[in-house]
DRENDO-1510 file (C-alpha; in Angstrom, 1 decimal, always signed):
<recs>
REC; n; res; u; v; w
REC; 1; UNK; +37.7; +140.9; -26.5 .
REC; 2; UNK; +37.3; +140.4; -30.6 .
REC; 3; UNK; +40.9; +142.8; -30.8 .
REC; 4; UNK; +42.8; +140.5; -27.8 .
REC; 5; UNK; +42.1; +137.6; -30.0 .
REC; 6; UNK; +42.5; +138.7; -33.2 .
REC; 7; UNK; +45.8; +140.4; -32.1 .
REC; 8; UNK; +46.5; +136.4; -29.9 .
REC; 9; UNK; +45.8; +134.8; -33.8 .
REC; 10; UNK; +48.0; +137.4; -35.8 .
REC; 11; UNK; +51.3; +136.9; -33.1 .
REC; 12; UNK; +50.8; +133.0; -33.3 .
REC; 13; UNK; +50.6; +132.6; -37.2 .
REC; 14; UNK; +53.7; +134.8; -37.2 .
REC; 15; UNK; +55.5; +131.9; -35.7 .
REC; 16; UNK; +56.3; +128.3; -37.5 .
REC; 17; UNK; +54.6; +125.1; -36.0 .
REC; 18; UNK; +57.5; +123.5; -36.3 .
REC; 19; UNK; +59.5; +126.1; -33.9 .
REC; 20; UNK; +60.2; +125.4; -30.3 .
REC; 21; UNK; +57.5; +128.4; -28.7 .
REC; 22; UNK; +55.3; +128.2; -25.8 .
REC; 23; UNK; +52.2; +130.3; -25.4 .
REC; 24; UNK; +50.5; +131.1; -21.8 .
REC; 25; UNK; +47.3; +132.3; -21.6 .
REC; 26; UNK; +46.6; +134.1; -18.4 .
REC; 27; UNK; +44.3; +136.3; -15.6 .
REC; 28; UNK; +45.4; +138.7; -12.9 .
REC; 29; UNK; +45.0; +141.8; -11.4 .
REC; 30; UNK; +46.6; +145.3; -12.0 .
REC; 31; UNK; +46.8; +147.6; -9.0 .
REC; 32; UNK; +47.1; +151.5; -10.6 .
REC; 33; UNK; +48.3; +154.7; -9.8 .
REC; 34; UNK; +46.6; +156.9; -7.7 .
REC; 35; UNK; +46.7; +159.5; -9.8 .
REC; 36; UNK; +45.3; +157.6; -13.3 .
REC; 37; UNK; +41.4; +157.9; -11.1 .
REC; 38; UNK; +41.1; +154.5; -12.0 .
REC; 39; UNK; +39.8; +151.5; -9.8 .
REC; 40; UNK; +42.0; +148.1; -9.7 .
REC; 41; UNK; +40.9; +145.5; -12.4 .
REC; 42; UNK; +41.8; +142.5; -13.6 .
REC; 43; UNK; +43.4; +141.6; -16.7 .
REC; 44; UNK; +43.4; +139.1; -19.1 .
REC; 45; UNK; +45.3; +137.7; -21.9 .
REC; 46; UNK; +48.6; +136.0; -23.0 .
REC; 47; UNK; +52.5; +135.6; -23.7 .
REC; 48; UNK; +54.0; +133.7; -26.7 .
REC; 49; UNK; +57.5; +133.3; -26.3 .
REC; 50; UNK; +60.0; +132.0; -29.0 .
REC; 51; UNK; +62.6; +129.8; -28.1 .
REC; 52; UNK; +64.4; +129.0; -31.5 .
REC; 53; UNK; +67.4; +131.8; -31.0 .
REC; 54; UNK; +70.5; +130.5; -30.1 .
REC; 55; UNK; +70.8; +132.7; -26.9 .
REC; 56; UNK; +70.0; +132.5; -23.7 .
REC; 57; UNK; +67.7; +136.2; -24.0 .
REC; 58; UNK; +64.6; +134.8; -25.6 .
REC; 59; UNK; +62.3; +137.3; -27.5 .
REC; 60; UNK; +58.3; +137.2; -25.8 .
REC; 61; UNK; +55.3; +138.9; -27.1 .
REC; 62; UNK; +52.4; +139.9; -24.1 .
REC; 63; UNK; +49.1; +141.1; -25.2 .
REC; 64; UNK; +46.6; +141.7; -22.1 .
REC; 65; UNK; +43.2; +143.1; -21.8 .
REC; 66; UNK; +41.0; +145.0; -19.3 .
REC; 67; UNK; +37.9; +147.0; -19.0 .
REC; 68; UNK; +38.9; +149.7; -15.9 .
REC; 69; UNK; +36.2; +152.1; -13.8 .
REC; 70; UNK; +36.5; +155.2; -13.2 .
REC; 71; UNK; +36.9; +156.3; -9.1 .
REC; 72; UNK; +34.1; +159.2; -9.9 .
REC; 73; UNK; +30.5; +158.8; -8.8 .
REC; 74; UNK; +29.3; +158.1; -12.1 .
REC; 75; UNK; +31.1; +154.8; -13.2 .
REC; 76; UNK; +32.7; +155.5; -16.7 .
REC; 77; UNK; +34.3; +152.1; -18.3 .
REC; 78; UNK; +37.4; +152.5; -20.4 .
REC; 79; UNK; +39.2; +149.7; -22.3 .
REC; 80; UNK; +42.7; +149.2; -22.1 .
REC; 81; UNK; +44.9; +146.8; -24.4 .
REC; 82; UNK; +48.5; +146.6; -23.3 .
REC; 83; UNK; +50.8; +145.1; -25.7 .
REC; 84; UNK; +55.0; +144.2; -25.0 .
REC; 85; UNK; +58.3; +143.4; -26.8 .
REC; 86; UNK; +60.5; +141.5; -23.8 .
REC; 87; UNK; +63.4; +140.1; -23.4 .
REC; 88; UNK; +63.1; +136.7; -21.3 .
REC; 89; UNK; +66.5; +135.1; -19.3 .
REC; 90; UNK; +65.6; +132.2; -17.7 .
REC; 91; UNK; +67.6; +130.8; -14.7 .
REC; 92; UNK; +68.7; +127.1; -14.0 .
REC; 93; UNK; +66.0; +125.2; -12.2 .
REC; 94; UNK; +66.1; +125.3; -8.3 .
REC; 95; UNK; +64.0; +122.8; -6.3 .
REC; 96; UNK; +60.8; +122.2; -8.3 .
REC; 97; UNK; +60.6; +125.6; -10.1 .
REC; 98; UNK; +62.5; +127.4; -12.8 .
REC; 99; UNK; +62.9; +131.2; -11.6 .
REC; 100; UNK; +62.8; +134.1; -14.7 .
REC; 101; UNK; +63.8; +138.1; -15.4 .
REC; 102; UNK; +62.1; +139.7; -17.9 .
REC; 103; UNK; +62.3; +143.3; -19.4 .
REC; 104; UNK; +60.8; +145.2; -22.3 .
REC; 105; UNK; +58.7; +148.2; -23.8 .
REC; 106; UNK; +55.0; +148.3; -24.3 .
REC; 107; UNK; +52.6; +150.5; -25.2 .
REC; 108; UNK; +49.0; +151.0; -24.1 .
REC; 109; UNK; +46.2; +152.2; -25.6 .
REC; 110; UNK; +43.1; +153.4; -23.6 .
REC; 111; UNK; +39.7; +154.0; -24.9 .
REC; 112; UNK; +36.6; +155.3; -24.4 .
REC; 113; UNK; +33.4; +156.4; -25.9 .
REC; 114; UNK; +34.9; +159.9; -26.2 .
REC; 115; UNK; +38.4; +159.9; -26.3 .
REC; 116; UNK; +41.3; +157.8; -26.9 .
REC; 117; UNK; +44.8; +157.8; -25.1 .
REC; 118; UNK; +48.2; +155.9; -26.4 .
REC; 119; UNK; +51.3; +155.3; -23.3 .
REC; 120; UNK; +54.2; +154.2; -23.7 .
REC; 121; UNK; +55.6; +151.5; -20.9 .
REC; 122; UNK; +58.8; +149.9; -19.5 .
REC; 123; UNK; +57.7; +146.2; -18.4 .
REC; 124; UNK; +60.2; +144.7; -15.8 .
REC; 125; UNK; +59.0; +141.5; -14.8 .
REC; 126; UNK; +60.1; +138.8; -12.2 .
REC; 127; UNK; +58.3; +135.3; -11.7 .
REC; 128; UNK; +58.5; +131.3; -11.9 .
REC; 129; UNK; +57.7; +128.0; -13.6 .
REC; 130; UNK; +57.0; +125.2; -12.3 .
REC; 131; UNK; +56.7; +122.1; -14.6 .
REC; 132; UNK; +53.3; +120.3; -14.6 .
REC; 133; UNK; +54.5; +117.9; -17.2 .
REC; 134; UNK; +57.0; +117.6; -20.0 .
REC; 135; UNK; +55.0; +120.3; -22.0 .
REC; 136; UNK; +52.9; +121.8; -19.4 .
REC; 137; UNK; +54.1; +124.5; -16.3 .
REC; 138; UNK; +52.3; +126.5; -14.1 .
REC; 139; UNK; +53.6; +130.3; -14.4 .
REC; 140; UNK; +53.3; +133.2; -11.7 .
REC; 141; UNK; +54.9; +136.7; -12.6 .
REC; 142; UNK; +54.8; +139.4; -11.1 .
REC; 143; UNK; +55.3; +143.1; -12.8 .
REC; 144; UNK; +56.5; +146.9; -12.9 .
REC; 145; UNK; +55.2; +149.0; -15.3 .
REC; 146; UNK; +56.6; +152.6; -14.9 .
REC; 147; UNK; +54.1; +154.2; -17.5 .
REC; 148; UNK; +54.1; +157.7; -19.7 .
REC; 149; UNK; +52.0; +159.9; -19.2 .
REC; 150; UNK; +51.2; +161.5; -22.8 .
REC; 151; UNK; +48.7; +163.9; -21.2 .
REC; 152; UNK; +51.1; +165.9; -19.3 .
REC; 153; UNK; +54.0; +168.4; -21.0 .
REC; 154; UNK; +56.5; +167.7; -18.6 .
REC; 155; UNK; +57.7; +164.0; -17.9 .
REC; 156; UNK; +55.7; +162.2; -15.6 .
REC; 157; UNK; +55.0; +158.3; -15.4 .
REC; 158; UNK; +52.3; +155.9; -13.6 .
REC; 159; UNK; +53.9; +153.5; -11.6 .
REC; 160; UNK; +51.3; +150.1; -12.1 .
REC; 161; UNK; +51.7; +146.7; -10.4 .
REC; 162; UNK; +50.4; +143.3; -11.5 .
REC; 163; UNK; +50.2; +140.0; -10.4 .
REC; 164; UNK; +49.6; +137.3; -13.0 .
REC; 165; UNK; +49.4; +133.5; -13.3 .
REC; 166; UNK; +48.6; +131.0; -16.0 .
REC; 167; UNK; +49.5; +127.6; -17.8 .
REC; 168; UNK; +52.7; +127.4; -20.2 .
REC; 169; UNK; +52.5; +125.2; -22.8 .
REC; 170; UNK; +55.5; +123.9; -25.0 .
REC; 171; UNK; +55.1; +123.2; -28.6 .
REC; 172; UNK; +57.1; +122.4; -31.1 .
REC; 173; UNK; +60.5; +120.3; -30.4 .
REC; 174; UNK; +61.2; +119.5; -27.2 .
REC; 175; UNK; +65.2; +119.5; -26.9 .
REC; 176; UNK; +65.7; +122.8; -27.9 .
REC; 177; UNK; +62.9; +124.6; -25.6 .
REC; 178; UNK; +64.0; +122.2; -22.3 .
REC; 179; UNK; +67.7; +122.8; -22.9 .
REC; 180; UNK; +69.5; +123.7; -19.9 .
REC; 181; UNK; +72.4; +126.7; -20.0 .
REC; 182; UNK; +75.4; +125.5; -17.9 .
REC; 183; UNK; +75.5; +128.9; -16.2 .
REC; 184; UNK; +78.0; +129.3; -13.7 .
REC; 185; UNK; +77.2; +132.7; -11.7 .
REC; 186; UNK; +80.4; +132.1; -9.0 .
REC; 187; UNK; +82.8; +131.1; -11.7 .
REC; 188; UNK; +84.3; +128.2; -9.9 .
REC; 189; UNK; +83.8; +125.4; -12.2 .
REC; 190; UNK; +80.7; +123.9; -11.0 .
REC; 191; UNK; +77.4; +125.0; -13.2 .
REC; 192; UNK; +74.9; +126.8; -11.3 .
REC; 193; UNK; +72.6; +123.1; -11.4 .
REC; 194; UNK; +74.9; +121.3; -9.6 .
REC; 195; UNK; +76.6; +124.1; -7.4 .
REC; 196; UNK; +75.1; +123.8; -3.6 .
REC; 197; UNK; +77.2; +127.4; -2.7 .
REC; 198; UNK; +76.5; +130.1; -5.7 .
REC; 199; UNK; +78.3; +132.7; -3.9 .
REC; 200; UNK; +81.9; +131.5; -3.5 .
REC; 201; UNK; +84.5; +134.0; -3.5 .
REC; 202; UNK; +86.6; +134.9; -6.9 .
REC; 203; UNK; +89.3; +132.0; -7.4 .
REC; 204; UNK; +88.2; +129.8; -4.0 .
REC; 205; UNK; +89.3; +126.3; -4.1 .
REC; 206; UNK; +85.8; +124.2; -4.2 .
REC; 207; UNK; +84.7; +120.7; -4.1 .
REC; 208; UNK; +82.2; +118.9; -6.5 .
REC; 209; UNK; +79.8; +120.3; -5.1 .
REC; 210; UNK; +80.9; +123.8; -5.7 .
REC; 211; UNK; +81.8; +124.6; -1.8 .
REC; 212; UNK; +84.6; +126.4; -0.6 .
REC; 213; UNK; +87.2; +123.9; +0.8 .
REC; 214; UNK; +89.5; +125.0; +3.7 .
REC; 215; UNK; +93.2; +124.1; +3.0 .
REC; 216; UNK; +94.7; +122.8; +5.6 .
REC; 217; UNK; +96.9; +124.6; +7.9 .
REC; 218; UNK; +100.5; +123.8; +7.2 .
REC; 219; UNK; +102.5; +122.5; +10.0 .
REC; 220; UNK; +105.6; +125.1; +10.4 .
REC; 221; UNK; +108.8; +123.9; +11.5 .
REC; 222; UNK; +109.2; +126.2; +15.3 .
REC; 223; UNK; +111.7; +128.6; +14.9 .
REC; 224; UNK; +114.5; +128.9; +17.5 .
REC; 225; UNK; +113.9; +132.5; +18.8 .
REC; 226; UNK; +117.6; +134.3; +19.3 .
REC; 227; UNK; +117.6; +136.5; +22.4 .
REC; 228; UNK; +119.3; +139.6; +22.8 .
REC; 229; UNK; +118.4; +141.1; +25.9 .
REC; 230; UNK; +120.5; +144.1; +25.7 .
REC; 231; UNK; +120.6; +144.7; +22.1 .
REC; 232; UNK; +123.7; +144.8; +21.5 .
REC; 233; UNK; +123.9; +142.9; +18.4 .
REC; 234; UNK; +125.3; +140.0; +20.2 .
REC; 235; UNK; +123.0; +137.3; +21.5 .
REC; 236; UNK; +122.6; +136.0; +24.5 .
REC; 237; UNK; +124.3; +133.1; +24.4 .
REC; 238; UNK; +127.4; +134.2; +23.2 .
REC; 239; UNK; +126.9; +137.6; +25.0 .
REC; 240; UNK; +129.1; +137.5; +28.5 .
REC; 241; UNK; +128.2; +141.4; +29.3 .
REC; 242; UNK; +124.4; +141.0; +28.7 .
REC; 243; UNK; +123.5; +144.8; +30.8 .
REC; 244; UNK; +126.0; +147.3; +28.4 .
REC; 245; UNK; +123.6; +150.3; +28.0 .
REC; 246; UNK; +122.0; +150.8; +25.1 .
REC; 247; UNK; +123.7; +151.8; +22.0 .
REC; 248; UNK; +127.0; +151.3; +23.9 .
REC; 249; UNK; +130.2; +150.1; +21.3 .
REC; 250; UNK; +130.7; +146.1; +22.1 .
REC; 251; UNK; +133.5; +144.0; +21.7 .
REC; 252; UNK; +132.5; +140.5; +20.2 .
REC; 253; UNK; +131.9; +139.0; +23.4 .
REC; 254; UNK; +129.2; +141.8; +24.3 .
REC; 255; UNK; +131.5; +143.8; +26.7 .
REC; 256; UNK; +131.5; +147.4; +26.3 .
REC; 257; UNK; +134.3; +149.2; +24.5 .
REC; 258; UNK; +135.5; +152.5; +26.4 .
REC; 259; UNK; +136.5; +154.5; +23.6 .
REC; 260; UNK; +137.9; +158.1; +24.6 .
REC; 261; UNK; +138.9; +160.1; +21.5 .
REC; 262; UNK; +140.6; +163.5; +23.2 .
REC; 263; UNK; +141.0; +161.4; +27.0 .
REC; 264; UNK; +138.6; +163.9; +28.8 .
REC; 265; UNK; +136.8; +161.0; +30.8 .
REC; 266; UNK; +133.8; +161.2; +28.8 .
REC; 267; UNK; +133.4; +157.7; +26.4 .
REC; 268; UNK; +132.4; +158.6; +22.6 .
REC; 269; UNK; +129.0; +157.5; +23.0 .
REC; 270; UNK; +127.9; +160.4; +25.1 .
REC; 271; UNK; +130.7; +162.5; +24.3 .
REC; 272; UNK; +129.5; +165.8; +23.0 .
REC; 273; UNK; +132.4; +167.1; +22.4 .
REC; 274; UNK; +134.5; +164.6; +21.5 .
REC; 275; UNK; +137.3; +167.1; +20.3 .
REC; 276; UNK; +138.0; +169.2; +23.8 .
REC; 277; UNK; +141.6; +169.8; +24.4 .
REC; 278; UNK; +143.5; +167.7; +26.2 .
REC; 279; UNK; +143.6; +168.7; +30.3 .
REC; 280; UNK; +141.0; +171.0; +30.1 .
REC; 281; UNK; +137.8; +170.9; +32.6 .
REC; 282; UNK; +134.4; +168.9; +31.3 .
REC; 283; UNK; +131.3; +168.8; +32.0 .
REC; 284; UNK; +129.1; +165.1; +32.4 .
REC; 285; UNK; +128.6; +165.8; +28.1 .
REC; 286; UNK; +132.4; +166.0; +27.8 .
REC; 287; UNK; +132.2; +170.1; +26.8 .
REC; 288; UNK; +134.6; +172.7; +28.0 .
REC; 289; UNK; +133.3; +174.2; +31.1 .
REC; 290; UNK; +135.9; +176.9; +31.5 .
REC; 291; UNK; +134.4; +179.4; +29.9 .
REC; 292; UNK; +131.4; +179.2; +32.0 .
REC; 293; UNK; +133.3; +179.3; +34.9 .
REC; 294; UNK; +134.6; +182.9; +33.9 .
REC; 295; UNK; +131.4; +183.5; +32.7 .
REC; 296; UNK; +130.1; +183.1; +36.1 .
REC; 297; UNK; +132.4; +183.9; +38.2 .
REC; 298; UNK; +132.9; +187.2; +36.6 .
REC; 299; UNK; +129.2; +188.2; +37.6 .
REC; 300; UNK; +128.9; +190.2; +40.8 .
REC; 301; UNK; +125.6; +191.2; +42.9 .
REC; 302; UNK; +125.5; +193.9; +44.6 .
REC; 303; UNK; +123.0; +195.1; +47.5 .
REC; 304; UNK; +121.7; +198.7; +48.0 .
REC; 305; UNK; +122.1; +199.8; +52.1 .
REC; 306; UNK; +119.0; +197.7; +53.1 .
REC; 307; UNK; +119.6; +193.9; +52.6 .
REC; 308; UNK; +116.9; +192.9; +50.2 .
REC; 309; UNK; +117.5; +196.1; +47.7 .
REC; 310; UNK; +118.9; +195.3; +44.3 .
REC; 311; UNK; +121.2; +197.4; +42.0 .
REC; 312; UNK; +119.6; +197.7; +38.6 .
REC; 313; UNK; +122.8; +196.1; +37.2 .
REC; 314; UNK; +122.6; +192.9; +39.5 .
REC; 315; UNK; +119.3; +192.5; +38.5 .
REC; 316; UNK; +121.0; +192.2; +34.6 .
REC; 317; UNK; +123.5; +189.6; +36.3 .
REC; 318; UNK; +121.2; +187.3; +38.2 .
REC; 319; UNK; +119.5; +186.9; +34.4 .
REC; 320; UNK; +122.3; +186.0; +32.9 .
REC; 321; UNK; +123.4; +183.5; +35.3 .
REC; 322; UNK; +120.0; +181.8; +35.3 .
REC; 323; UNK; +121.0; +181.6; +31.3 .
REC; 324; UNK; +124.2; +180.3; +32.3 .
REC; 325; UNK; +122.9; +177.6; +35.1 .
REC; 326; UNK; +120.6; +176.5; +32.1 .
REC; 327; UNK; +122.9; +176.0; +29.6 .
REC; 328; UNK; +125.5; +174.5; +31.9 .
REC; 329; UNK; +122.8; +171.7; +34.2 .
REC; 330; UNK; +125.8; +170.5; +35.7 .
REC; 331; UNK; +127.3; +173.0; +36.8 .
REC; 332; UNK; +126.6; +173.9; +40.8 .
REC; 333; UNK; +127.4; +177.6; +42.3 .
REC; 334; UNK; +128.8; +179.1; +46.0 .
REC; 335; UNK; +127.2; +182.0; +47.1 .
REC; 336; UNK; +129.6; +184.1; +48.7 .
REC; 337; UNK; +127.7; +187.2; +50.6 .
REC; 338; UNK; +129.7; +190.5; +51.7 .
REC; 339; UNK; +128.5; +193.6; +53.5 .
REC; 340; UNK; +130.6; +196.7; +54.1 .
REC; 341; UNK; +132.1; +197.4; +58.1 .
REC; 342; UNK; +128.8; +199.3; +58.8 .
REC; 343; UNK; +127.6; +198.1; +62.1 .
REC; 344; UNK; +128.8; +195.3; +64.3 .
REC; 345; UNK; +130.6; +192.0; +62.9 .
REC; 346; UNK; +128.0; +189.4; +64.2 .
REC; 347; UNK; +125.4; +191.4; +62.5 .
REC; 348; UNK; +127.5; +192.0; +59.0 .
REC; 349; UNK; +127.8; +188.0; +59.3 .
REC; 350; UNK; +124.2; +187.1; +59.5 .
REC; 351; UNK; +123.4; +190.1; +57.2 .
REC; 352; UNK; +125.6; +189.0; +54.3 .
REC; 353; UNK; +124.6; +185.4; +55.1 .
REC; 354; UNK; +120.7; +186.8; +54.4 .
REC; 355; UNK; +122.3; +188.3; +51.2 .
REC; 356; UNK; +123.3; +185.6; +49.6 .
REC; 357; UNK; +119.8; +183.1; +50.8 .
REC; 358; UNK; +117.9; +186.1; +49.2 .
REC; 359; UNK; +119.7; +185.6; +45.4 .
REC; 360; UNK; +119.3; +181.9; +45.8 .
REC; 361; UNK; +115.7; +182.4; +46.2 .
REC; 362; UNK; +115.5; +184.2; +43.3 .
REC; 363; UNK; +117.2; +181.6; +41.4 .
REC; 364; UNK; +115.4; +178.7; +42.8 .
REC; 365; UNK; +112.0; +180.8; +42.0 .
REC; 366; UNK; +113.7; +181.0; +38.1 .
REC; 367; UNK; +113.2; +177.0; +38.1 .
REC; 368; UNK; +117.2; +176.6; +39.2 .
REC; 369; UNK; +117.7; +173.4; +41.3 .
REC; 370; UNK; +118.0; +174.4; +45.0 .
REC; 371; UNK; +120.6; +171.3; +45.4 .
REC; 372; UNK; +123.3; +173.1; +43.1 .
REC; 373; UNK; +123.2; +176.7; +45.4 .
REC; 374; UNK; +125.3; +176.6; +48.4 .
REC; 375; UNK; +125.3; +180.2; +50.5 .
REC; 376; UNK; +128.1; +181.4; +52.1 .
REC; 377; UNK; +128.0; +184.4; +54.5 .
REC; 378; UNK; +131.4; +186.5; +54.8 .
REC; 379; UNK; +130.1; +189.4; +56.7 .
REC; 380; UNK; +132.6; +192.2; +56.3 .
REC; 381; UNK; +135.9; +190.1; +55.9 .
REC; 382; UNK; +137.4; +190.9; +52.2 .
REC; 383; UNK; +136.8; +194.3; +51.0 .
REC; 384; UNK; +137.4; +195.2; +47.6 .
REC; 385; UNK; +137.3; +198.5; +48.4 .
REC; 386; UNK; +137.8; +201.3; +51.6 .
REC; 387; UNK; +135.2; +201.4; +53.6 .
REC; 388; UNK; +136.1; +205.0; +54.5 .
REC; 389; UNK; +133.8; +206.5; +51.9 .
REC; 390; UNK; +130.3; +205.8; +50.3 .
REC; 391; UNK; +131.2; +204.6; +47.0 .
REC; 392; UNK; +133.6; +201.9; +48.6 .
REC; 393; UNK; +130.7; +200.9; +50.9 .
REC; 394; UNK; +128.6; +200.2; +48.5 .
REC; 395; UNK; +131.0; +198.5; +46.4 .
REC; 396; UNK; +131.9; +195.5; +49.9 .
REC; 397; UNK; +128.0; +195.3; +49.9 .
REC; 398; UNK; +128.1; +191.7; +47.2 .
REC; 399; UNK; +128.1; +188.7; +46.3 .
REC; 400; UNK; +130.7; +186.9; +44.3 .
REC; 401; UNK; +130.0; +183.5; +42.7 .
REC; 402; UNK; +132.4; +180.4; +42.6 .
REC; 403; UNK; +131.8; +177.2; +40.8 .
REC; 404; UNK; +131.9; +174.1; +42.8 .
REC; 405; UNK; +134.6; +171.3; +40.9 .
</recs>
């Protein structure tokens, strides 16, 4: 106890009787680490804290006391003076107390009657004044020491908790020490004292009382809304054709412009080939469709002796006129089915007729729409060749293909 106060007497003649300090004797009690082996204690001692710095960090002294036990059967008692350099910001008063932050570095010194032990100390402190009188408060803290541990090689700390109260007493001059900082935490304009909504967003319009005030919404003149139901670029009003299909050429009036570059029928729009020769045969895309027709009209199926037997070459044609039907979707086909004079003529008829359903279920089974087939059977009528001989039979047995206009 002789060391707290004779340390207490040398910190206090450090400092003028004339400066603005205050000095707070206090008590409380230090919860410890575990791992230290030490039983919770009290402490006791003091801050002196000087206030004549024109800043709002002011520089405090703490010098505290205690006499732990150890946690072993056989009580040992050590003594421990804890001394700190911090760095005090005080906050604007709220209600009836003033809150405070406070961090610094200490260092502790443990002793025994056998050994002595020196650790270093961060102090991070939060608490509260609450004025008493002009001069007098009542101060709580509360504090964090995260503490070295100078026995061990490796870094290792104590992490120590205190609770501590005691009575702050101003001396010195009066206007200096109570002086309040116009802080302004939000930045609106309104110090922190007199600002009822600290959190107001960056560049918010506030009142006097540093609240967010909501601008009113401005009344908008309506807008007429302009129509144009067919898109056309002309509106409705003016528009006296308001169904032209989209992306259709308009007139100013909104009527539809038939424009037919090479006169095949087919308007620009969905012309794609808008350069065809003039009389020739389109398709619904305005492309030459008579090559296809020789393309497909050129293709010939033949049939073995038995109805449903395929040449190897017709199979090679039926592929290529599924290619063909592909390219060409509007294009629709006759199935004309022949047989040779083999047999009677009202079987040949219904034979060849067989023929030709038998390709057009191959085609429709290729994903060709049964709608553009139309089957045909001949029977013998036609021959391309004699049917005197083999080779001229087998050349009658076919089908030819026409395109339907």
């Amino acid at each position: 106890m002789k060391k707290l106060f004779s340390a207490s007497l040398l910190v206090a003649s450090l400092l003028s009787a004339q400066a603005p300090i205050e000095i707070t004797p206090m008590i409380g009690y230090q919860n410890l680490d575990n791992d230290l082996y030490l039983k919770n204690h009290a402490l006791l001692g003091g801050e002196v804290q000087y206030n004549g710095f024109n800043s709002v960090i002011k520089p405090e002294v703490s010098l505290f006391f205690s006499q732990p036990e150890t946690k072993s059967p056989v009580s040992n008692q050590y003594e421990t003076i804890e001394m700190a350099l911090n760095g005090v910001y005080e906050f604007n008063k709220v209600a009836f107390f003033t809150p405070l932050a406070k961090l610094g570095l200490g260092l502790s010194t443990t002793s025994a009657a056998y050994k002595r032990e020196n650790n270093a100390f961060l102090n991070a402190v939060i608490g509260a004044k609450i004025p008493l009188t002009k001069r007098v408060a009542f101060k709580v803290e509360s504090r964090y020491q995260p503490t070295y541990n100078s026995a061990q090689d490796s870094l290792d700390f104590y992490h120590n908790f205190s609770v501590l109260t005691g009575l702050n007493i101003a001396f010195g001059k009066l206007d200096n020490s109570t002086k309040e900082v116009n802080l302004d935490l939000d930045d609106d304009g309104i110090i922190d004292t007199r600002d009822k909504c600290l959190f107001t967003p960056k560049n918010a319009l506030v009142d006097i009382t540093g609240c967010q005030v909501v601008e009113a919404v401005k009344l908008v003149e309506p807008v007429q809304v302009v129509s144009d139901f067919d898109k056309d670029g002309i509106i409705d009003e003016l528009d006296k054709c308001q169904n032209t299909p989209l992306y259709s050429e308009v007139d100013t009036s909104g009527c539809r412009i038939f424009r037919d570059s090479d006169n095949d029928g087919i308007e620009n729009s969905v012309d794609n080939c808008a350069n065809t020769p003039v009389g020739v045969e389109v398709n619904s895309n305005g492309c030459q469709i008579i090559d296809a027709r020789k393309s497909i009209e050129s293709l010939i199926i033949r049939f073995g002796y038995k109805y449903t037997e395929l040449t190897s070459i017709s199979q090679d044609n039926i592929d290529t006129l599924v290619t063909l039907l592909e390219k060409y979707p509007d294009t629709k086909i006759k199935l004309l089915g022949y047989t040779d004079n083999i047999a009677s003529k009202k079987y040949n008829l219904k034979l060849s007729k067989k023929r030709a359903d038998k390709v057009k279920s191959i085609l429709v089974k290729r994903n060709i729409n049964k709608n553009r087939i139309v089957t045909v059977g001949m029977g013998e009528a036609n021959p391309i060749a004699t049917n005197m001989y083999k080779r001229g039979r087998s050349q009658n047995r076919r089908i030819e293909i026409q395109l339907i206009k």
